[in-house]
C-alpha positions as CSV (number, residue, x, y, z in Angstrom):
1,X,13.7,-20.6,-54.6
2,X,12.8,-16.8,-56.1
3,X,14.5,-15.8,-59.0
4,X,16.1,-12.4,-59.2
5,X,15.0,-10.7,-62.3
6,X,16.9,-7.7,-63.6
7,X,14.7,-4.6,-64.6
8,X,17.3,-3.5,-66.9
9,X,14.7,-1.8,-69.2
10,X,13.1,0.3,-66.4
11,X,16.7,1.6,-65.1
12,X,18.1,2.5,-68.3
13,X,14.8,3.3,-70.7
14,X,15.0,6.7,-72.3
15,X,14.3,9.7,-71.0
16,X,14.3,13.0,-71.4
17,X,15.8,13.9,-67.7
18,X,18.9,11.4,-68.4
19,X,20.3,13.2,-70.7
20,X,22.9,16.8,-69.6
21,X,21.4,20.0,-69.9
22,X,23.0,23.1,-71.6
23,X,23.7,24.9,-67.9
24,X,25.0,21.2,-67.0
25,X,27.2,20.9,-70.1
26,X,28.5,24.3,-70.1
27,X,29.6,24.0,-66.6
28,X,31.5,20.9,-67.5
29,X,32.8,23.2,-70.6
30,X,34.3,25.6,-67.8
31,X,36.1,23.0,-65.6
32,X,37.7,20.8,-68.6
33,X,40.9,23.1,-68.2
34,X,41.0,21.7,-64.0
35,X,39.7,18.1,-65.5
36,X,42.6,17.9,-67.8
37,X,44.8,18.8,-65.1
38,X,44.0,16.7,-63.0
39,X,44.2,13.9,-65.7
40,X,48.1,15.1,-65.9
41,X,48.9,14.8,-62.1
42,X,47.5,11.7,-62.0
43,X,49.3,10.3,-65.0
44,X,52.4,11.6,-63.3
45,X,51.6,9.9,-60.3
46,X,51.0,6.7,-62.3
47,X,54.5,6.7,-63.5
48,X,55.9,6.2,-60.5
49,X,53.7,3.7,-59.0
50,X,56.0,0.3,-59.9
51,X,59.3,2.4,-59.4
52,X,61.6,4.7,-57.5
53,X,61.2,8.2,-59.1
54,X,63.9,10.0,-60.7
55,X,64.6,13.6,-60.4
56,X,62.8,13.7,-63.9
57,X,59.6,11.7,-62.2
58,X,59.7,14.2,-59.1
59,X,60.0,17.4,-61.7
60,X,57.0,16.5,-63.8
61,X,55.0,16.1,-60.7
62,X,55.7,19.1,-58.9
63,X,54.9,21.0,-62.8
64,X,51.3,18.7,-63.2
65,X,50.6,19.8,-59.3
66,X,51.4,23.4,-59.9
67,X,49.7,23.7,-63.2
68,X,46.7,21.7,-61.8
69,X,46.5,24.4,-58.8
70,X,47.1,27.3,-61.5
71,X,43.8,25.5,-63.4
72,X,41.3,25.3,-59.8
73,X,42.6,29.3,-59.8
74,X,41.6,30.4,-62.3
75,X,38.7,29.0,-62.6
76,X,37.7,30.4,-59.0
77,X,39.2,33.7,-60.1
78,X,36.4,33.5,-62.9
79,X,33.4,32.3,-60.7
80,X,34.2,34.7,-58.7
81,X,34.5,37.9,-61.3
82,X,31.3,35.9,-63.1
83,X,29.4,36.5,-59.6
84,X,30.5,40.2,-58.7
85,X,29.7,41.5,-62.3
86,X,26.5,39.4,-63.1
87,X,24.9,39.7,-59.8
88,X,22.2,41.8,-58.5
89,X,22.7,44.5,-56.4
């Protein structure tokens, strides 16, 4: 019989490559405003998993939609401005 034998140590040891880079962590920096969003549809969503929603229910996930498509806007409006102005011509 062969034994599996977990090489926990080589998958997770430290390095240096593991860990987010500034470009990585800033980027993350700019979407938290579409993450958080998101988080607030889905909670809305969540509510009305075990139950029939209410007009309330229905409200608050038409607002979390709209202000998580307001978020994925603007954030494209600013890629987009970010590209034009900082590009190359």
């Amino acid at each position: 019989m062969d034994h599996i034998v977990t090489v926990q140590d080589a998958v997770t040891a430290f390095a240096d490559f593991m860990e987010p880079t500034d470009a990585e962590l800033d980027a993350i920096e700019q979407e938290m405003p579409v993450i958080l969003a998101d988080v607030e549809l889905l909670d809305a969503y969540i509510v009305t998993l075990d139950r029939t929603p209410t007009e309330l229910d229905a409200r608050r996930i038409r607002r979390a939609r709209r202000r998580a498509l307001a978020a994925r806007a603007a954030l494209v409006n600013r890629a987009a401005s970010a590209s034009r102005s900082g590009g190359a011509a």
